[in-house]
N, C-alpha and C positions, 0 to 999 in steps of 0.2 A: 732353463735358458734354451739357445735355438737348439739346431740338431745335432750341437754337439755336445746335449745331454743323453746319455747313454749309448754313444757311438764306440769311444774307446778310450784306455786308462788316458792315452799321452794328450788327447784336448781335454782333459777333466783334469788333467794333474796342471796342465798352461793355464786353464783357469782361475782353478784355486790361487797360481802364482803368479796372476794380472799380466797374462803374456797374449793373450789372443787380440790379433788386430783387427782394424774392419773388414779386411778380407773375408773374415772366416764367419760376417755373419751376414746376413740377404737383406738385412734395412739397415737403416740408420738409427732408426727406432730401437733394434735391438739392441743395438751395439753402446746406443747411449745408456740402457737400462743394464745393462753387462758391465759398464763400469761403475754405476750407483751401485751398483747388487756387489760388485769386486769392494767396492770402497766401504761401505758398510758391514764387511762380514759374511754374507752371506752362501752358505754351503749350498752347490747346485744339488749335493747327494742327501737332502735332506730327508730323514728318512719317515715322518708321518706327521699329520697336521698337530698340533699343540694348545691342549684349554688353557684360556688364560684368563678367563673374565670370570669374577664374582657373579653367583646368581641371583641376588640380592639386585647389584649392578643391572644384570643381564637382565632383569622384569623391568624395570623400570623404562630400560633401552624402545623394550620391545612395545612400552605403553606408547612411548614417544615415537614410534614409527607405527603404531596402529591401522593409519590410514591406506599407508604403502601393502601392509598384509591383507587389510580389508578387501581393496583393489586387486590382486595379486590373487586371493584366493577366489571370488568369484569370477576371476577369468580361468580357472584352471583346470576348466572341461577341453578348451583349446589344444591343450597339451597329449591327450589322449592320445594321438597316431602317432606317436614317437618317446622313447624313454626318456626323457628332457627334464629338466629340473631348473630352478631360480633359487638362489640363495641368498637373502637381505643381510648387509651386516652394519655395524655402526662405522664411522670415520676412520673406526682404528684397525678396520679390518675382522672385528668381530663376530662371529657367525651371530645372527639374533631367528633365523627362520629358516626354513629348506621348504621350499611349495612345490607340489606336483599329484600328478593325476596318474599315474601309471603304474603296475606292479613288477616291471622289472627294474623299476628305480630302487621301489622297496628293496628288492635285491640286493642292486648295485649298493643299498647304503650299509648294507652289511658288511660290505668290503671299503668303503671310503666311513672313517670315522667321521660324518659328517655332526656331531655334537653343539646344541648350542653354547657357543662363547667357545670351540674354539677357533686359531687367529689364522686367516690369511694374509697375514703382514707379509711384506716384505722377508722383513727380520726371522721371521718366525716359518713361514713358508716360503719361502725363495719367489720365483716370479712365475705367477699367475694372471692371470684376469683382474680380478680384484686389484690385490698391489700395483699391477699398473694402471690400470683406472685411478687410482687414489692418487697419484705419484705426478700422473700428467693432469689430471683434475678432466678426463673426457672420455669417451669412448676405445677401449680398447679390448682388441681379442688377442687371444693366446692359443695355440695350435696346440695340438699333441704332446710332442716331442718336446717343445718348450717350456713345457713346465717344470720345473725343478723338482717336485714330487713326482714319485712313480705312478702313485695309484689315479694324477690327475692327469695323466698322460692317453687317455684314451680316450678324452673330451676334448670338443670343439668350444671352446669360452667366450664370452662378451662379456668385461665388467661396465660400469660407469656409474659414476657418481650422481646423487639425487641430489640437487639444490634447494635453498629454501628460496624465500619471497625476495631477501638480501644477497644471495646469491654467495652464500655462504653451505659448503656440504653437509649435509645431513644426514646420508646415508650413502651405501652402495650396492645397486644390484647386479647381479650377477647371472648369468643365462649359461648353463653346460649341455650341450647335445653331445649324442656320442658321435667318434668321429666316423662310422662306417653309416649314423645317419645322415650327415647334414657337413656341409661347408661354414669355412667361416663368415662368408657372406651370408649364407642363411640364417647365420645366427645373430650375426648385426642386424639382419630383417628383422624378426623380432621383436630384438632391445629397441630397434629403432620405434618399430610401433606400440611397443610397453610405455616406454621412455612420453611420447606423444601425449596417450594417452591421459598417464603419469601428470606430466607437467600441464597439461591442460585442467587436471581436476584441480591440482595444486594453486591453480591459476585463480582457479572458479571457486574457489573455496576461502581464498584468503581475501579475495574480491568481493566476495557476497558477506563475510564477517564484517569486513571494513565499512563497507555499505549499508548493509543493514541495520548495524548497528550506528553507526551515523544517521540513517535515515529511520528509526525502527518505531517512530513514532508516524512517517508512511506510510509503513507494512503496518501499521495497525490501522488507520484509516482505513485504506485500500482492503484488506484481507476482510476485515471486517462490515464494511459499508458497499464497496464496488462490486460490482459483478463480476467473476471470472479473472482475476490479476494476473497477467503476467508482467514480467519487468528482463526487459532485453538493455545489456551494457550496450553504450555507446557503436561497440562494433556491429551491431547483429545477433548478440549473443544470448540466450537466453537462459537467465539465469535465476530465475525464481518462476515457480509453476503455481497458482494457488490450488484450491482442494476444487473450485469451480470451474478453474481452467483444464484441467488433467477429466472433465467428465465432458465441458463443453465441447472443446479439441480431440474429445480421445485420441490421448498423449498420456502415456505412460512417464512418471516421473523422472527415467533414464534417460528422457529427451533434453533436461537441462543440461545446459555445456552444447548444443548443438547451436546450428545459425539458423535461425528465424528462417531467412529464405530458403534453406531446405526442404523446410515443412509447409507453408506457408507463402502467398503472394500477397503483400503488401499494393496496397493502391492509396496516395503514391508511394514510390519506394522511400527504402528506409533513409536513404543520403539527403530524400529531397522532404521529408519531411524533420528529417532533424535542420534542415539549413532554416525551416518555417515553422518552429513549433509553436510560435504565436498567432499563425493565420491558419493554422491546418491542425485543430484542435481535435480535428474527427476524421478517421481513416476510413478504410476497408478491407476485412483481412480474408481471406479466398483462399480454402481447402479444396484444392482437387481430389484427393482421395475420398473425402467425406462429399462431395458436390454440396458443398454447404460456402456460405459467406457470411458475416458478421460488420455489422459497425463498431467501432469500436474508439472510446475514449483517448486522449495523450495525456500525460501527466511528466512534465520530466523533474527528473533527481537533479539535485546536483550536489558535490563531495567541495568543501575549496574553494567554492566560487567557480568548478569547472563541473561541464556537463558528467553525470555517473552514468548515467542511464535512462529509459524511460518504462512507466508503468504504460500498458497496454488494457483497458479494461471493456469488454466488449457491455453495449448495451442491448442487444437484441441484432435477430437472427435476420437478414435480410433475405427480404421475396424475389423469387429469380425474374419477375415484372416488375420490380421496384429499385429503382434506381437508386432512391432516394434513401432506402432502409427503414427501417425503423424500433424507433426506441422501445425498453419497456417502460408502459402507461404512466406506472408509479416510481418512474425512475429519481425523481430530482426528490423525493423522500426521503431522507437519510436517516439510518439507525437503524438496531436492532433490537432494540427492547420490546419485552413482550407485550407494553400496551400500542406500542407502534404497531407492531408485526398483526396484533390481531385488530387492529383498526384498515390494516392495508388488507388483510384477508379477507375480511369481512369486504371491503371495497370492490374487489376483483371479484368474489361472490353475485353481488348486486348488478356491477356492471354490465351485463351482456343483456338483462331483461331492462323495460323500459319504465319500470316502478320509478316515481319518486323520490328521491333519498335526502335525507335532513343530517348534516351535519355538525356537531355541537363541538364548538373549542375556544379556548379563550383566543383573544387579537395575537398573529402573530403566529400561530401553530401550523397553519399552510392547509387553511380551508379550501383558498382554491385552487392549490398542487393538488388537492385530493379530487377538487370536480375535476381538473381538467382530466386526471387519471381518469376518472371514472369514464370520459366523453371519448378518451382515446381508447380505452378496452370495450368499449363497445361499439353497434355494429354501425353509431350512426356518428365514427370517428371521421368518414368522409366529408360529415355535413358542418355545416358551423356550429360556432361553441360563442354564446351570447352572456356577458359579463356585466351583473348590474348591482352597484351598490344600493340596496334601499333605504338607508339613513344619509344617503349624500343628495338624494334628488328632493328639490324643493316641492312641500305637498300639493301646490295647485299645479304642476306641472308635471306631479308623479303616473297620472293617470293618459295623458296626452302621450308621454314619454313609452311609457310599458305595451299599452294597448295602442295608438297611433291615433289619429283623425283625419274623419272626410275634410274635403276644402271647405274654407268658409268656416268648421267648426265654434272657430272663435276668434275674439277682435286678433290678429297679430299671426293667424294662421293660415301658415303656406296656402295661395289657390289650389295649389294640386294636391293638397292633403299631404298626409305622411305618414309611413308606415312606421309600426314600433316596433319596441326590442323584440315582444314574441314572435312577431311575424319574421323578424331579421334571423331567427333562432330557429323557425320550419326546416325539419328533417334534420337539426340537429339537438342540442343541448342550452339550456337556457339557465344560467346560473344567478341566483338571487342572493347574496350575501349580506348578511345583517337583515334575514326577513322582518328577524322581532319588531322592526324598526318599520316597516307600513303601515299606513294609514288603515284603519280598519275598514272602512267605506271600497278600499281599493283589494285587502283582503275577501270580501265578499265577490268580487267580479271575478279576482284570479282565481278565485275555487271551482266557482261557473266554468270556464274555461278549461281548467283541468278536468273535469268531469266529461265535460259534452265534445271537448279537443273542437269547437268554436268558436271563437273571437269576432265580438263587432266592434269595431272603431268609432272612436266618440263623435256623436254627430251622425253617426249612418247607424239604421235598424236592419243593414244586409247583414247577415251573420255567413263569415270566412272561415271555410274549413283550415286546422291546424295541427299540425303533428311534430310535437314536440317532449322532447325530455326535462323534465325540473331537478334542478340539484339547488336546494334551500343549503343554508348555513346562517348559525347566529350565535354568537357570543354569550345569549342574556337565558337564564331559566324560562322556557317557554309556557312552562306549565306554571306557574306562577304568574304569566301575565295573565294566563290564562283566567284564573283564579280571578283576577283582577279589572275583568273584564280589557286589560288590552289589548290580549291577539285573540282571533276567532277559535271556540273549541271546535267546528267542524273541520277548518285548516289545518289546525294543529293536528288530529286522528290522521287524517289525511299524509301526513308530511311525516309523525311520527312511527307511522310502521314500519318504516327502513331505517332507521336511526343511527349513524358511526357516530363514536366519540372519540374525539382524536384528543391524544394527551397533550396535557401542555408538556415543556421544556423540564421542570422540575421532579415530572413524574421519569424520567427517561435519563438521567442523569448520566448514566453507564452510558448514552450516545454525545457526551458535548463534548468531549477529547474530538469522535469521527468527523462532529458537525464543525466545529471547529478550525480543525485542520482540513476541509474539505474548502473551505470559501476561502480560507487562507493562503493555500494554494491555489485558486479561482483566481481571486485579485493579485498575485505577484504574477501569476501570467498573463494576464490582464493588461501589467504596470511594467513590463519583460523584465520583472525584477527573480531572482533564486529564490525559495519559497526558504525562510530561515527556519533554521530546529525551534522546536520547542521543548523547555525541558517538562519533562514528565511533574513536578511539582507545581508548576505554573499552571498545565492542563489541569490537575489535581485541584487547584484552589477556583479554577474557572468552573469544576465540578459542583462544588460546594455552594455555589452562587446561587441566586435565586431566579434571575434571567424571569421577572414578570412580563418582559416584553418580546417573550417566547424564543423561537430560531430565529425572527426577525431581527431583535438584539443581539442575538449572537454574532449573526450573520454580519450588522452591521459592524462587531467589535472586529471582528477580522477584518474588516474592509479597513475601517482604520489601521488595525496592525499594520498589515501589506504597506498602508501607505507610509507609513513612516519606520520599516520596518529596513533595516542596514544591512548590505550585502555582505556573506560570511560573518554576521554575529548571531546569535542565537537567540531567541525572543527573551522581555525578558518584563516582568509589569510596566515599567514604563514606558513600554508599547501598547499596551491599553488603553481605552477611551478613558477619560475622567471619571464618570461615575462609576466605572468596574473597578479602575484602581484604586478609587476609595473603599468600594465595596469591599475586596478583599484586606484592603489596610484596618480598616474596621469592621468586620463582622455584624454582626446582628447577632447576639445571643439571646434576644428574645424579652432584655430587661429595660428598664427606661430610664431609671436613674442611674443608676451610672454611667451609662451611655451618653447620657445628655450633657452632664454634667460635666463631666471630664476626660480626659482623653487617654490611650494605655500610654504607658511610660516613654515607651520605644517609641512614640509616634512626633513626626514633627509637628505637631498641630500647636499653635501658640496660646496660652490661657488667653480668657476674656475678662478685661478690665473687670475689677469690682465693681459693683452696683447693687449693693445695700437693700438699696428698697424696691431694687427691679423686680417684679415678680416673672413667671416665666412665660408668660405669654407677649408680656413689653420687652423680654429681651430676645424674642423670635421675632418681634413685630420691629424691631432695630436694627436686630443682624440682615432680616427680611431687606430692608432701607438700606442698609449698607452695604449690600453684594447687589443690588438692583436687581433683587430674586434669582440669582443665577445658583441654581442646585451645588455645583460642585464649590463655589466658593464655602456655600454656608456650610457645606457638611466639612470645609477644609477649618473654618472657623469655628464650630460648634464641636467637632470631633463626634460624630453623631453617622450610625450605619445610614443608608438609603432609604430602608424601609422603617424607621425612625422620622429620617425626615419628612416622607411626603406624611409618616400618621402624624406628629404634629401641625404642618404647613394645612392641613384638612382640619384639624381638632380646631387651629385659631384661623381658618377662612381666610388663607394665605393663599391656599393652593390655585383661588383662580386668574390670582393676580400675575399670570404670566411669568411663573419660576424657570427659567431657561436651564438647560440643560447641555444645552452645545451636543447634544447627538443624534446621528440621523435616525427618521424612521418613515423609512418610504412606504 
C-alpha cells in the first residue's frame, strides 16, 4: 500500500484493523484500493509471491496469448539501456511470461521469485500494478513503497489490462523499471506506447481475418490475377501487402498497419476518391523516396453492405513525361495458367520486332486483347492500331475496303477516292481477324504488299510506300485449308512463322474462379452495386463447365450476375444465365441415352407426354415447335446437358433454324 508500508508497527497495526483515513494517503485512488485490499483480507506484510496455476492450465494460457508474446519479444532489444522487464499474466493475475533483454534482470530474478503461474492477485499479492490494473479495468502504476510485497518495492510499475475485439479482458501487461532508473511517468510512457502498439495489431488482425475471410474469394482474384495488391481499410490503412506489392513499393511487410499517406501520395487523395469510386476507377500513387509513380487500379470491398476497404492494384510504372501513365500491354488478360502465361510470353517476345504474328484460338479466347498487347509493347504503340474482321466484309467490297481506290475507280465511288484500312494503319499496326476467311484473289495482293511494304490502290498503277505491322488471327486450321486449296500456301509460310496459340477457356480452368470474379466485380461497379460473395462451390461448378464460348461467355455470365445479383446476398445459381444454370443442373457425362431420355431424380424437369410411335428425331422436331427453338426451354423439357442439345439440334438440321438462346455475345 502507500508509504505506509514499512514506515512503522502503529500504521501497519491501523491497517490491518481498517482504521486509517484519507488523511493518511496522497490520492483518492489509494485510499479506494486500501479499503477493497482492508475488506477482502488482504495482508500489507505479505511476505512472497505465491504459485497458483496448473501447468497444464498455464500452456494453454500462454497459446492463447501467443501474439501478445510474439509482439513483446521482438521489441525487446528496446529494453537494453535500462534493467526493465514486462510481465504478461492471464485475467486472474497469473504470471504466464517475464520478457526482457538485460542481465541485471537476470539477476534481479534471482531474488524476485518471478515463476510462471505465480499470482499477482490481489488476494494473493496485496497491491501491485497488476491487481490494480485488473480491479479498475485501466492503466495503473504503483510506486516503490506501495507495493505490499517487499522484494517489489524497488520498482517503478504500470499494469493495464489487454482487451479483446468485444472489449472483454484478455490479459494484463505489466512494465517494472527500477526505481533509481525511471519515473512513474516514464513508465506510463512506455505502456502507453506498448499498449498503442498492442491494440493497433489487435485491431489489424481481427480486421483482416473478418475480411478476408469474408472477401477471400477477392484475395484470390486479386493475389492471384492483378498486379501488385494492396488493400487499404476504409481509413487509410493498409492492411494486406501482396508478394508484388512488397517488391514493387519496396515495403517491407512491417509496413501493414501503417497509413498509406505516410508512405505514399495518392492523386486524388484517399477521401476524395472513396466519395467517387465509380467515376475514379484509376488513381495515381507517388513515392518520393523511390522517385517513382504508378497507375493504379480501385477495387472496393465491401463487409454488410458497408464499404471494408479498397484493393489498390497498380497496372504499370508511370513516365515522369507522361501524364497519362501507362498500362501493362497484356494487361486485361486474365489468368495464370501455363498455356496462358506461355502464350503471353511468347507475345512480349515477338512484340518489339516488327515480324508478322499469326494468332490461333477458338471465338471468344481474346485474339484481339492479344494484338492490341502486342501493338502497345511495341515501338509502334504511338501509331495506330487498324481493326478488320475478314469474314464480316462483303467479297466485292473486301478489296476497295483493305487496299482503298483512286476516284472514279467504280460506278458508286467517292470523286476523291479513298484510302483503306492499310493505309489508315501506316506506322502502326494492322489487325486482320478471321484471315482464314479471305478471298483468295485478295490473299494474293496482301502478300505482295507485305513483302515489297507497297500498296497500290484499286484503279491507280502509282504504287504507295507502306510501313506497317500485321497481326492475322483465325479460328479455323489453317493448314488444312491449305491442303485444300483455300488459303494461299505462300501466305500461310508467311504468317506461320511467328505463331501464338492462345488457349481456349477449358484448357485453363484453374483461371475461371479469377476471370469470373474479375467482371463480376467490373459490372457491380459499373451498376454501383456491392460486388456479392461467391461461394467457393458455385466457383467450383462454373470450373467444371465447358464455356465453348470462351471468356466471352464467361464474361457475359458475370455481366448477367451483377445485373441481377442482391445487395448483401451471396451469389447463388440462380443468378446465372439460363444455359449455365442448366449446364451445371445437368452435366454432360459424355452419354446419350440417358441423358436424352430422362432426367436425374432431383431435377425439376417434367416428363414428356408418351408418344408410342414417336421416334426420336419427331420428338426433337416437336419439342423444336414447341419452345419456338428457344435452347433453354428445350433443355428445360428434354432434361438434356447443352452439349447434347446443340449435337442433336445439328444431327436433325434443327440447328439453323434460329434456336434462341437469350444470351449475349458481343
Amino acid at each position: 500500500m502507500p508509504e505506509i508500508m514499512g514506515s512503522n508497527l502503529d500504521k501497519l497495526e491501523r491497517w490491518r484493523r481498517g482504521e486509517l483515513t484519507p488523511e493518511d494517503f496522497s490520492s483518492e485512488e489509494q485510499h479506494e484500493f486500501y479499503k477493497l485490499a482492508h475488506e477482502t483480507g488482504v495482508d500489507p506484510a505479505l511476505p512472497k509471491l505465491k504459485e497458483k496455476i496448473p501447468p497444464n492450465d498455464l500452456a494453454k494460457i500462454r497459446e492463447e496469448l501467443s501474439d501478445v508474446v510474439e509482439f513483446l519479444e521482438s521489441h525487446k532489444g528496446n529494453m537494453t539501456k535500462s534493467p526493465c522487464f514486462w510481465v504478461i499474466t492471464d485475467t486472474h493475475g497469473h504470471l504466464i511470461r517475464t520478457i526482457h533483454d538485460n542481465s541485471e534482470v537476470l539477476q534481479a530474478e534471482n531474488n524476485l521469485p518471478l515463476i510462471r503461474g505465480v499470482s499477482f492477485a490481489m488476494e494473493d499479492a496485496g497491491i501491485n500494478a497488476i491487481s490494480k490494473s485488473l480491479h479498475f479495468k485501466n492503466t495503473r502504476h504503483c510506486t516503490g513503497p506501495e507495493h505490499s510485497l517487499e522484494i517489489l518495492r524497488h520498482y517503478v510499475a504500470v499494469g493495464s489490462p489487454l482487451f479483446d475485439v468485444d472489449g472483454r479482458i484478455r490479459a494484463c501487461l505489466g512494465f517494472f523499471l527500477p526505481a533509481h532508473h525511471g519515473s512513474p511517468t516514464l513508465a506510463r510512457l512506455y505502456m502507453f506506447t506498448v499498449l498503442q502498439s498492442l491494440d493497433q495489431r489487435r485491431r489489424l488482425t481481427h480486421f483482416r481475418k473478418e475480411v478476408m475471410q469474408t472477401n477471400q474469394l477477392h484475395l484470390q482474384m486479386l493475389n492471384g490475377s492483378m498486379p501488385n495488391p494492396l488493400f487499404l481499410s476504409a481509413e487509410g490503412r493498409i492492411l494486406f501487402l501482396g508478394e508484388g506489392a512488397t517488391k514493387t513499393f519496396d515495403l517491407n511487410p512491417r509496413k501493414v498497419g501503417q497509413l498509406v499517406d505516410d508512405l505514399f501520395t495518392l492523386k486524388p487523395p484517399l477521401p476524395e476518391i472513396l466519395s467517387n469510386l465509380r467515376s475514379n476507377p484509376q488513381i495515381t500513387i507517388e513515392s518520393e523516396d523511390l522517385g517513382k509513380s504508378w497507375k493504379a487500379q480501385i477495387f472496393p470491398v465491401y463487409h454488410h453492405e458497408h464499404l471494408a476497404g479498397i484493393w489498390l492494384c497498380t497496372l504499370g510504372e508511370k513516365d515522369s513525361d507522361d501524364e497519362g501513365g501507362s498500362e501493362s500491354p497484356f494487361y486485361e488478360l486474365l489468368g495464370n495458367s501455363s498455356h496462358l502465361l506461355r502464350a503471353k510470353n511468347l507475345a512480349e517476345q515477338l512484340a518489339p520486332s516488327d515480324i508478322s504474328v499469326l494468332l490461333i484460338g477458338s471465338s471468344g479466347t481474346g485474339k484481339e486483347l492479344f494484338a492490341k498487347g502486342i501493338h502497345q509493347a511495341s515501338s509502334r504503340k504511338d501509331g495506330p492500331f487498324v481493326s478488320l474482321n475478314c469474314g464480316a466484309l462483303p467479297k466485292d467490297l473486301a478489296e476497295s475496303e483493305l487496299f482503298g481506290y483512286a476516284p472514279g475507280a467504280f460506278t458508286g465511288a467517292l470523286k476523291e477516292g479513298k484510302e483503306g484500312l492499310m493505309e489508315s494503319a501506316a506506322g502502326g499496326t494492322l489487325f486482320l481477324d478471321e484471315i482464314g476467311d479471305m478471298p483468295l484473289d485478295l490473299q494474293v495482293k496482301l502478300l505482295r504488299v507485305l513483302e515489297s511494304q507497297n500498296l497500290t490502290r484499286l484503279g491507280e498503277t502509282q504504287e504507295r510506300p507502306l510501313n506497317l505491322r500485321l497481326v492475322a488471327a483465325t479460328h479455323r486450321n489453317l493448314l488444312h485449308l491449305v491442303e485444300h486449296g483455300k488459303f494461299r500456301e505462300d501466305l500461310y509460310f508467311r504468317l506461320a512463322a511467328s505463331t501464338i496459340l492462345i488457349p481456349a477457356l477449358n484448357q485453363m480452368t484453374e483461371d475461371i474462379p479469377t476471370i469470373f470474379l474479375h467482371y463480376l466485380n467490373l459490372f457491380c461497379r459499373r451498376n454501383g452495386k456491392p460486388t456479392p460473395m461467391v461461394p467457393e462451390k458455385l466457383l467450383s461448378q462454373l470450373s467444371k463447365l465447358q464455356w465453348r464460348g470462351n471468356v466471352r461467355e464467361l464474361r457475359n455470365a458475370a455481366e448477367y450476375s451483377a445485373a441481377v445479383s442482391h445487395p448483401g446476398q451471396p451469389l447463388d445459381i440462380g443468378h446465372l444465365p439460363g444455359l449455365v444454370r442448366l449446364s451445371i443442373l445437368f452435366p454432360d457425362d459424355g452419354s446419350d441415352s440417358s441423358e436424352e431420355t430422362s432426367s436425374p431424380p432431383s431435377s425439376p424437369v417434367q416428363s414428356l407426354p408418351s408418344k408410342t410411335h414417336e421416334s426420336d428425331a419427331e420428338k426433337w422436331q416437336r419439342i423444336h415447335e414447341e419452345t419456338h427453338g428457344n435452347a433453354v426451354s428445350m433443355m428445360e423439357k428434354l432434361g438434356v446437358s447443352r452439349a447434347t442439345l446443340y449435337r442433336k439440334l445439328q444431327k436433325y438440321k434443327l440447328l439453323q433454324r434460329d434456336t434462341r438462346t437469350h444470351t449475349q455475345d458481343p
